[in-house]
C-alpha positions in Angstrom: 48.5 103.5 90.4 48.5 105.6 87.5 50.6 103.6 84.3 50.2 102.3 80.6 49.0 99.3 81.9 45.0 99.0 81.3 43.4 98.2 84.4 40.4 95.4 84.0 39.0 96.0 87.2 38.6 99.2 88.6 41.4 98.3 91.1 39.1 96.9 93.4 38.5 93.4 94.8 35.3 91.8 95.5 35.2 90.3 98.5 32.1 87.5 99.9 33.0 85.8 103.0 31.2 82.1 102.6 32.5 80.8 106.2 35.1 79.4 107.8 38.3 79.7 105.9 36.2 80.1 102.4 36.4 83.2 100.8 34.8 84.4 97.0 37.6 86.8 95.9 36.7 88.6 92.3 38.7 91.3 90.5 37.4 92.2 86.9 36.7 89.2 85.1 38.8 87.1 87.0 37.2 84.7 90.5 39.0 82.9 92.9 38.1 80.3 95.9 39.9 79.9 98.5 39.7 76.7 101.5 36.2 75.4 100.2 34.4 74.1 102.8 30.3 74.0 102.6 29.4 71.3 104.9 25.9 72.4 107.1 25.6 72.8 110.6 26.0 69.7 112.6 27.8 67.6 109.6 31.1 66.6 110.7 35.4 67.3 109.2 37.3 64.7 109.1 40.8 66.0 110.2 42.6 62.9 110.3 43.8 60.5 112.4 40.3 59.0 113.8 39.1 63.1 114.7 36.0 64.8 113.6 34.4 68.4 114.8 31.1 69.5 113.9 30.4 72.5 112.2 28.1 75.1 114.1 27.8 77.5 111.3 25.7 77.4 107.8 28.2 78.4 104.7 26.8 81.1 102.7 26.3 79.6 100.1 27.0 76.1 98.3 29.5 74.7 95.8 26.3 74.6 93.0 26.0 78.4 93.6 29.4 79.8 92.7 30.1 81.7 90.0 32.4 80.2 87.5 35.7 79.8 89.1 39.2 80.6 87.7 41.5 78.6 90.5 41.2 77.4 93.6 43.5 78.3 96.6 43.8 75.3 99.1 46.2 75.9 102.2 46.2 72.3 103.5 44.1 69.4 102.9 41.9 69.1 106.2 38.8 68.5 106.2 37.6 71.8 107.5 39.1 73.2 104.0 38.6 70.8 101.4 35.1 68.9 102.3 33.3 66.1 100.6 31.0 68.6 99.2 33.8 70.3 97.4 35.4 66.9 96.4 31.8 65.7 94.6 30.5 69.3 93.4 33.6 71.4 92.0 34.6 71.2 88.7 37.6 69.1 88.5 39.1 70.7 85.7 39.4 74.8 87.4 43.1 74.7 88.8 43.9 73.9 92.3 46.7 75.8 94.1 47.9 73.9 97.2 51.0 72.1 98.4 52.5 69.5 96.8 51.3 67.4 100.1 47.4 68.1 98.8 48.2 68.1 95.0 49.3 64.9 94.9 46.0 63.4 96.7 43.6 65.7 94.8 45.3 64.9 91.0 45.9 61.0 91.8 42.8 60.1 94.4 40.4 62.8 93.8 40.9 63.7 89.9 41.3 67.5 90.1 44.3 67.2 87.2 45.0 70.7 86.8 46.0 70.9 90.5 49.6 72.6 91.1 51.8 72.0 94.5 53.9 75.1 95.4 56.6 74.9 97.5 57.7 77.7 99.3 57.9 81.2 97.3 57.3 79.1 94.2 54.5 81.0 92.3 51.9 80.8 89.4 49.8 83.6 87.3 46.2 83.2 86.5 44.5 85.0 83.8 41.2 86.6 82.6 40.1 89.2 80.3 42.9 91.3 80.6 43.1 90.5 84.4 45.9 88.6 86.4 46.2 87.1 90.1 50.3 85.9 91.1 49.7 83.4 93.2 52.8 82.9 95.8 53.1 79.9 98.5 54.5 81.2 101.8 55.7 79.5 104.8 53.0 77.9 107.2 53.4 75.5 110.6 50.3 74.0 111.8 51.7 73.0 114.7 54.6 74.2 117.4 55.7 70.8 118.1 57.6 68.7 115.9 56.2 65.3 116.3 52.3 66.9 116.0 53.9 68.6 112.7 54.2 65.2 111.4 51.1 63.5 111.8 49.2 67.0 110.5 49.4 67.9 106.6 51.6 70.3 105.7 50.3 74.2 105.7 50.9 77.4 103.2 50.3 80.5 103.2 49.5 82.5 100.2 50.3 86.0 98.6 47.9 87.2 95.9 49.2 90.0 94.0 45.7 91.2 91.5 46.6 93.6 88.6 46.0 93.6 85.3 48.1 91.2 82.7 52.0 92.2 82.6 52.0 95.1 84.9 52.3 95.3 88.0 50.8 94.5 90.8 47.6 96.7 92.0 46.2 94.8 95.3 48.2 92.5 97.3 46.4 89.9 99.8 48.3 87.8 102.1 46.6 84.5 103.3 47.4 83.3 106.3 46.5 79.6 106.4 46.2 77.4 109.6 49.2 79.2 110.9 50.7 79.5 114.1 53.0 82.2 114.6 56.8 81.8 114.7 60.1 83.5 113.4 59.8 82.1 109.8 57.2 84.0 108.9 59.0 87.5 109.2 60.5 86.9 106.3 57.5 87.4 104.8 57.9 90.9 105.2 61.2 91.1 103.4 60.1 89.9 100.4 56.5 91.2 99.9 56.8 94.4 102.2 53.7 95.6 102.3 49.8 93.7 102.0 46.6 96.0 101.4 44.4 93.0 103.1 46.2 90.2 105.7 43.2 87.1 105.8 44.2 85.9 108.8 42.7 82.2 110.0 42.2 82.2 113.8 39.6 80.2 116.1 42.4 78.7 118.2 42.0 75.5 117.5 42.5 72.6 119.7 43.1 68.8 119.5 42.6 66.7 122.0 45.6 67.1 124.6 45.5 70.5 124.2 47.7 71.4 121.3 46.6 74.4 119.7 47.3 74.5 115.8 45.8 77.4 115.1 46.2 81.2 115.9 43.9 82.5 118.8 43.2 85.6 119.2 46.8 86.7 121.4 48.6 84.9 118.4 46.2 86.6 115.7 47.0 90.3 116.7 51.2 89.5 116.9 50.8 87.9 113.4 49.4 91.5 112.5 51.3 93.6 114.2 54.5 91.9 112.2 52.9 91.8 108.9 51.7 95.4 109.4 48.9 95.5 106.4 47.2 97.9 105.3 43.6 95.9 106.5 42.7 93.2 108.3 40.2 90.5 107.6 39.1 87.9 110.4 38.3 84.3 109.3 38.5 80.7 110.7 36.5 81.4 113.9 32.9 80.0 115.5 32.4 77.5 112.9 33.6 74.1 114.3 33.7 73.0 118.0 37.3 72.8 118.1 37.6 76.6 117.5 37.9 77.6 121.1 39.5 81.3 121.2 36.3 84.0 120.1 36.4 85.9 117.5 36.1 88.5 120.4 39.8 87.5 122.0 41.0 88.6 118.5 39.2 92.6 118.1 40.6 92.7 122.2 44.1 92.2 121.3 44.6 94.1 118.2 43.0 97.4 119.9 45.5 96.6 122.8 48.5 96.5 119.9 46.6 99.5 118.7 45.3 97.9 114.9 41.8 98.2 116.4 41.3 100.6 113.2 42.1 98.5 110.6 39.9 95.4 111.2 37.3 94.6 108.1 34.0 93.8 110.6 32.7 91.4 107.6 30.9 88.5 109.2 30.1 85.5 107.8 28.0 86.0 104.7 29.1 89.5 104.5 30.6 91.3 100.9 33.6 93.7 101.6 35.0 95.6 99.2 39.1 96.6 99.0 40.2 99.0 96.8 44.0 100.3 96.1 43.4 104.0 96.5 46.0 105.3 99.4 44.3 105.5 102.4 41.1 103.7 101.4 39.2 101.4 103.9 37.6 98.6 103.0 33.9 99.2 102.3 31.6 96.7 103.9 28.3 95.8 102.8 
């Protein structure tokens, strides 16, 4: 990492796990969201189309209690991800990074008028004190059947590549979104070939008729083993009751695939800290 790029941040990226798919993420001066969701146990998501779930886990902390934020990363608008609390509590002028599906509804309905829509591998830099985060959308499928792909918003993934302001990249972390795995997402690796941290959203999540929309455990660890990075942080599991694949189903498979090693064991609440030095595992705290 050596260069004559001056590094803002010690090459290291704060991480605080609020729950469910909401992560703190801060690198030097520079403090990203991502999915905010702070409902409290036993308050309901609306995820469209006449269904609710009710959350059975308490965030860590609320939307009053953040630090102040540079952007916001949103894969999809559901409300498991982008709550009424966030809606009424976050500042509507800190830029939103989300499809164009989402930024449409949260610039025209909700007033957030800095929000940007990326389409696929379309990207935008944040900012800070000498500190920079490339945002990149990647490809995302909520759902493995075409006609429940319709009537569900559309998904992204995200690449965030942290480093400081016109050099290169120091940290990359790959976002998973509501996900399911399928061939489109290999080409992931081709153009970002390596990830230091893979957030990967799992729970299994099911709707009523049994469609799954997102990655249970079996589908977790194969996501993994393709995308190959360097560390692996669980996410998007035990916190509503249509999460029905354990965050245990998840630690089985990737020891079978034999990625046991480089799981992040941060729970909810939990601070983990990933740093770029080769070799370096993720310090947990």
């Amino acid at each position: 990492m050596s260069g004559n790029h001056a590094d803002p941040a010690g090459d290291a990226v704060d991480i605080h796990f609020i729950g469910n798919a909401t992560v703190l993420l801060r690198y030097g001066p520079l403090t990203l969201l991502t999915d905010p969701n702070f409902l409290h146990r036993g308050q309901y998501a609306y995820l469209g189309h006449g269904l609710v779930s009710r959350r059975l886990t308490e965030p860590a902390t609320g939307p009053r209690e953040l630090p102040g934020l540079d952007g916001i990363v949103l894969s999809h608008l559901h409300g498991d991800h982008w709550d009424r609390q966030a809606r009424r509590h976050l500042d509507h002028d800190v830029p939103v990074l989300t499809t164009p599906h989402a930024a449409r509804r949260l610039k025209v309905i909700q007033g957030f008028g800095r929000t940007a829509g990326l389409r696929t591998w379309q990207g935008l830099t944040l900012t800070r004190g000498g500190a920079q985060v490339r945002v990149t959308a990647l490809p995302g499928r909520h759902a493995g059947h075409p006609v429940l792909r319709a009537l569900l918003p559309p998904v992204m993934g995200s690449m965030l590549e942290f480093g400081p302001v016109a050099g290169p990249p120091r940290l990359r972390l790959y976002l998973s979104g509501d996900t399911l795995v399928y061939d489109g997402l290999d080409e992931i690796t081709e153009r970002f070939p390596t990830a230091d941290l893979a957030v990967l959203h799992l729970g299994g999540t099911r709707l009523p008729g049994g469609f799954v929309v997102t990655m249970d455990g079996a589908q977790g660890a194969e996501l993994a083993r393709r995308l190959a990075p360097r560390s692996i942080l669980p996410v998007h599991y035990h916190d509503y009751t249509v999460m029905r694949s354990p965050l245990s189903a998840f630690l089985s498979e990737a020891d079978r695939v034999g990625l046991g090693d480089r799981i992040v064991h941060c729970r909810h609440g939990g601070h983990a800290t990933l740093t770029a030095a080769p070799g370096a595992v993720p310090v947990v705290r």
